[in-house]
N, C-alpha and C positions, 0 to 999 in steps of 0.2 A: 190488412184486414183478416188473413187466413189467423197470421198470428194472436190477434186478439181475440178473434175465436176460441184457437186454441188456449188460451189463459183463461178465460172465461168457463171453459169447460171443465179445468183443472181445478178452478175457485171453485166450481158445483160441485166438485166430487170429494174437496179437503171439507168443504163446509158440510155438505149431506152429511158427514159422521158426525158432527156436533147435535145432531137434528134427534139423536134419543141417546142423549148423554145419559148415562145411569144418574147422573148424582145432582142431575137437574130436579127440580120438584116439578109441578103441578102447573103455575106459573110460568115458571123457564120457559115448560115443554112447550105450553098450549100459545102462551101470550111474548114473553121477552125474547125466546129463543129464534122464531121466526123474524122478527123486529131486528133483534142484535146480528144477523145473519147478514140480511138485507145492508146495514149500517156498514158494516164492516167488511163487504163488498165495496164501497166508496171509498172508507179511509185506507182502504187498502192502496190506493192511489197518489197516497202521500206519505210522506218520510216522518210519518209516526209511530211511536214503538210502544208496544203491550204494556211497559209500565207509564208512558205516560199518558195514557191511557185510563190504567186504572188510578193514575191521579185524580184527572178529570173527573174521572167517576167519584172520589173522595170529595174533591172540591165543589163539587155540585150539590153531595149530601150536605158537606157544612153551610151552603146559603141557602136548602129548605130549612135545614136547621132553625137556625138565624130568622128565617122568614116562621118560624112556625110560634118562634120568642115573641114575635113582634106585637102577636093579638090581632085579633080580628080574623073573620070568616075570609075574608078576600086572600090576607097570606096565609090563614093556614090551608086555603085550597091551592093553593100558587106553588107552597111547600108539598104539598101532596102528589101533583105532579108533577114535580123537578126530581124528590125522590124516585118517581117510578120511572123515570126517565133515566135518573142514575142508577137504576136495578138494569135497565137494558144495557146502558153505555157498559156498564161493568160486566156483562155477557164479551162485548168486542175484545179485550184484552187477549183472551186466550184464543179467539178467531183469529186476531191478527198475526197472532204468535206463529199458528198454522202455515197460517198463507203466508207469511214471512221467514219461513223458518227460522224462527226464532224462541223458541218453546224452553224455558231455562227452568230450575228449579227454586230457582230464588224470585224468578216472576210470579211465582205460585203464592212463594210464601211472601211476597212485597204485597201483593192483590190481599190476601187474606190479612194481614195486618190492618190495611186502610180501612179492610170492610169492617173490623173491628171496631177503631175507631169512629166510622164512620157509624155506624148502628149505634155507638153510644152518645154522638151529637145528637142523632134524629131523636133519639127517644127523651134525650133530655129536653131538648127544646118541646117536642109535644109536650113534656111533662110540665113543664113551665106554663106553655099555654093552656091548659087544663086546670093548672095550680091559678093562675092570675085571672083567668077570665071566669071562671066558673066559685071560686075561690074557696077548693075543694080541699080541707087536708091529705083525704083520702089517697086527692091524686099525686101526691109525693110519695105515697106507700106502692100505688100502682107502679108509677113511672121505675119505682129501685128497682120490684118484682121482676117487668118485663124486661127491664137491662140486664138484671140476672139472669130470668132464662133465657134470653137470646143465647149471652155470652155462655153458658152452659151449654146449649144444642151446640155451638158452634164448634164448642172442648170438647164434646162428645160424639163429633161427627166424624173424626178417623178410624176410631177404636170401633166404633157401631158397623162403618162401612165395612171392612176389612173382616170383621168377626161374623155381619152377619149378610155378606154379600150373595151367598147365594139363596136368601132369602127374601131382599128385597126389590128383586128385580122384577118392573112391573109393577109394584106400591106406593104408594103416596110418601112421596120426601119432605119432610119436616123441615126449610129451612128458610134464608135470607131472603128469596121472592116470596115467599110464601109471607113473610112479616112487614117485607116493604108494601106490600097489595096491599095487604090490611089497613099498613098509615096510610096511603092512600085511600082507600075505601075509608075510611076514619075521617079523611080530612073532607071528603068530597060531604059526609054526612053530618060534617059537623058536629062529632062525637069524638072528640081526642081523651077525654076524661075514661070514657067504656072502649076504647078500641088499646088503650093502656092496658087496662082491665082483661081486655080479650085476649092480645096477646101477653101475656103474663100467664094467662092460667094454659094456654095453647104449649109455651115453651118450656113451664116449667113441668107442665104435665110429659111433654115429649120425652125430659128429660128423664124424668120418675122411670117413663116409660120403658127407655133404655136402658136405663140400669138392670130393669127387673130383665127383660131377655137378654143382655149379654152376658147376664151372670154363667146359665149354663149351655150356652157359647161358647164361653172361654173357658168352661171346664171342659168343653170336646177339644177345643185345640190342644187344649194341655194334655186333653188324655192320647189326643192322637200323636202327639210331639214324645209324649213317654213311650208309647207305643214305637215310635219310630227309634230310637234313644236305647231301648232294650233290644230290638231287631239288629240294630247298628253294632252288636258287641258280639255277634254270632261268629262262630269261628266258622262256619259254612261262607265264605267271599260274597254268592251269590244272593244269600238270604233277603238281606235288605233292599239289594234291586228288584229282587222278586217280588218282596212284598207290596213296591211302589209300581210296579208294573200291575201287579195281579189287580191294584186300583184302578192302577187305567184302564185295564180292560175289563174292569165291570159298568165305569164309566163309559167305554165305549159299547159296551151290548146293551146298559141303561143307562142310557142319561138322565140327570135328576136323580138319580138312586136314593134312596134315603138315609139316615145315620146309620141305624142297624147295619144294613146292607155297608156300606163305607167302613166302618168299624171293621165288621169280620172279614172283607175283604184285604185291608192291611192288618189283620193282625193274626191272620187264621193259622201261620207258619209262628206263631209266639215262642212257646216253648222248644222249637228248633236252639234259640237263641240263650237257652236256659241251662247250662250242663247238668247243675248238683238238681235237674230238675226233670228234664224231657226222656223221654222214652227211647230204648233200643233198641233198633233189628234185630241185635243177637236174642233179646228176650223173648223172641217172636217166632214161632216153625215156620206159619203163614202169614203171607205179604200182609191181609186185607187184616188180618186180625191187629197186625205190627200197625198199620196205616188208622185203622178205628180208635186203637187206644193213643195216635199222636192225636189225631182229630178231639178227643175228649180231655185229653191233658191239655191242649192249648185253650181249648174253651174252660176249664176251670182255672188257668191263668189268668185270661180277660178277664173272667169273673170277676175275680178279687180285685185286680188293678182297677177296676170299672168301681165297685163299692167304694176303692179309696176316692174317689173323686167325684164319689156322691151323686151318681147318675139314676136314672130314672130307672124304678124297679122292672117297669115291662120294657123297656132298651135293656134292660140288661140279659134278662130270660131270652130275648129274642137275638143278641149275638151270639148266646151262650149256645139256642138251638140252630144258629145260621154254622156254627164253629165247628160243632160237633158232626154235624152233614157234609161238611165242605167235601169232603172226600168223597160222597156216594150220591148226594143230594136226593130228591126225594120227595121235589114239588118245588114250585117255578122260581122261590127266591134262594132258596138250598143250590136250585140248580145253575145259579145265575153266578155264585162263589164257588162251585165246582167246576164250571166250564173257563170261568178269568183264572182263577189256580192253573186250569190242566194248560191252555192257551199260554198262557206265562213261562209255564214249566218248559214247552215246546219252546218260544223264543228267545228268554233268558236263560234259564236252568240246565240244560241238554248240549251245551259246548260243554260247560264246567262240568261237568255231569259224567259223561263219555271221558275225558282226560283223567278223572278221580277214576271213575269205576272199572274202565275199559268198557268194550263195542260191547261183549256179550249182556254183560247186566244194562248197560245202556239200551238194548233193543228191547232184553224183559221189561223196563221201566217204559218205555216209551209205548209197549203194546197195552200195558196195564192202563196209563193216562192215557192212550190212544181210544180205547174201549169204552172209558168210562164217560168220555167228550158226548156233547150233543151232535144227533148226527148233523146237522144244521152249522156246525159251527167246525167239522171235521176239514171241509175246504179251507179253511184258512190256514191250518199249518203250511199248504204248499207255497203259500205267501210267504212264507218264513225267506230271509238268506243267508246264507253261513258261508264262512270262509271258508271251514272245512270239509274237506270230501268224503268223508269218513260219514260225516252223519247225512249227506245226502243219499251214502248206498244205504243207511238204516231206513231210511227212510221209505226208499225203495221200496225194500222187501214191506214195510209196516203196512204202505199204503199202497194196497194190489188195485 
């Protein structure tokens, strides 16, 4: 008894994380995912596996199908919910996967095949019944539409996800429950001619949709992957870590941070990475003056690299003034890329730093970003741990 508890408890806790799956829509969340949860609690008790599973769920669609060919209000409501019945069963695959561990990557892409398939019986068979009973030409123009854009959201769901993930968390997902509900709702209304109609303009508008924002989506990744790519060629070892650091620790003082802010934060050390291009110490008497003109060279680097890739005129002004500050900052989002810089520079930068320059410049460096830190954010160097001893006496003395 104790043990079956125990399993029991185990099942509530592998399945509670399915319960706000990101890539569920609307459907999944509210109606299927509670349903396919429940289900899948029981078959978990038999020696059934994820894919045959998402057979079942295939098989099921192809005799609404069939039943929705047939004519008549009685099968195409009969077909309506056999479908939404196969949008639930097709939820259990990846549950049971869970709770079985058995999670493969080919069960992913087996599931996502049938559902393919399987979306383009439903809609043909509706489309028949629409065509035969109603004796509609229109509804063969319908039925092509809505198979097109299913199978278009469904081409365009990796690339959308992936590009603009941290945008859609929390919005309405455009996808497979979201169009099986509607055959359903369709069939229950006896409207299969207008619910073709509906979803056709629903999917292909989704798609339209998508194209238009991932367009420049995919020019920030590119710009941030060039950004990365030029860092990566720095003859400073540390450069590139730093720069993927000084990210994270803008990430961590803001989460959600916005592009601008994400931009200047990986790329405000650019022209480090630049030889026939960046700026001297030697050219310099004073530190701050040496430190202002790297801060203004690297911002006229992103500039340009930012224009090649066609970015937005005020994103562009706005890393150009996030770049040029980094170094002194100067109001709350200047100071949010001066304090992940100076924080960075302390964790990553300041072994390699101390071994290049020796202790002496290393402690003038350390005092400089040490000062220029929020005080609010000054306790966390002692967080820092180093292997070496050397910069825990700098440390010492820095931080009375």
């Amino acid at each position: 008894m104790e043990m079956e508890k125990t399993r029991e408890k185990a099942e509530g806790v592998i399945l509670s994380g399915l319960r706000g799956k990101k890539r569920d829509g609307l459907v999944s969340r509210r109606f299927n995912r509670p349903l396919s949860i429940r289900l899948s609690r029981y078959l978990a008790r038999y020696p059934i596996t994820p894919n045959q599973i998402s057979f079942i769920s295939f098989l099921l669609c192809i005799l609404a199908a069939v039943l929705f060919a047939t004519g008549g209000y009685v099968t195409l409501l009969l077909g309506g919910i056999l479908a939404q019945f196969a949008s639930i069963v097709d939820g259990c695959d990846g549950e049971i996967a869970r709770l079985k561990f058995q999670k493969s990557a080919y069960g992913g892409w087996f599931d996502a095949v049938l559902d393919r398939y399987a979306d383009a019986f439903l809609l043909f068979g509706l489309t028949w019944h629409a065509y035969t009973t109603d004796t509609q030409p229109l509804a063969l123009f319908a039925g092509f539409m809505a198979i097109l854009g299913s199978f278009m959201v469904s081409y365009t769901a990796d690339k959308y996800d992936a590009l603009m993930a941290s945008k859609i968390k929390g919005k309405i997902r455009i996808g497979r429950d979201i169009r099986i509900y509607l055959i359903f709702f369709g069939a229950l209304l006896n409207q299969a001619f207008w619910v073709l109609v509906v979803i056709a303009a629903i999917m292909n508008a989704e798609t339209i949709r998508r194209i238009l924002v991932c367009r420049p989506m995919n020019n920030l990744k590119r710009l941030k992957d060039e950004i990365r790519s030029i860092i990566s060629r720095s003859k400073v070892p540390e450069d590139p870590v730093h720069a993927q650091n000084t990210l994270e620790w803008l990430l961590n003082l803001k989460p959600g941070a916005d592009e601008p802010l994400l931009i200047a934060a990986l790329g405000h050390d650019i022209e480090r990475a630049m030889e026939d291009k960046k700026v001297r110490r030697d050219q310099y008497d004073d530190f701050d003056d040496f430190k202002a003109a790297h801060a203004e060279n690297s911002a006229r680097i992103l500039k340009k690299i930012m224009e090649g890739f066609e970015m937005e005129k005020d994103l562009i002004e706005e890393v150009f003034r996030l770049v040029c500050h980094h170094e002194t900052g100067g109001d709350p989002r200047s100071d949010l890329i001066r304090d992940a810089d100076a924080l960075s520079f302390f964790e990553v930068n300041l072994p390699m730093y101390l071994e290049r320059e020796g202790a002496e410049k290393a402690l003038e460096r350390c005092r400089w970003g040490y000062k220029r830190l929020s005080t609010k954010y000054k306790g966390k160097i002692k967080e820092f741990n180093y292997d070496n001893q050397e910069i825990h006496r700098l440390l010492r003395i820095l931080i009375v």
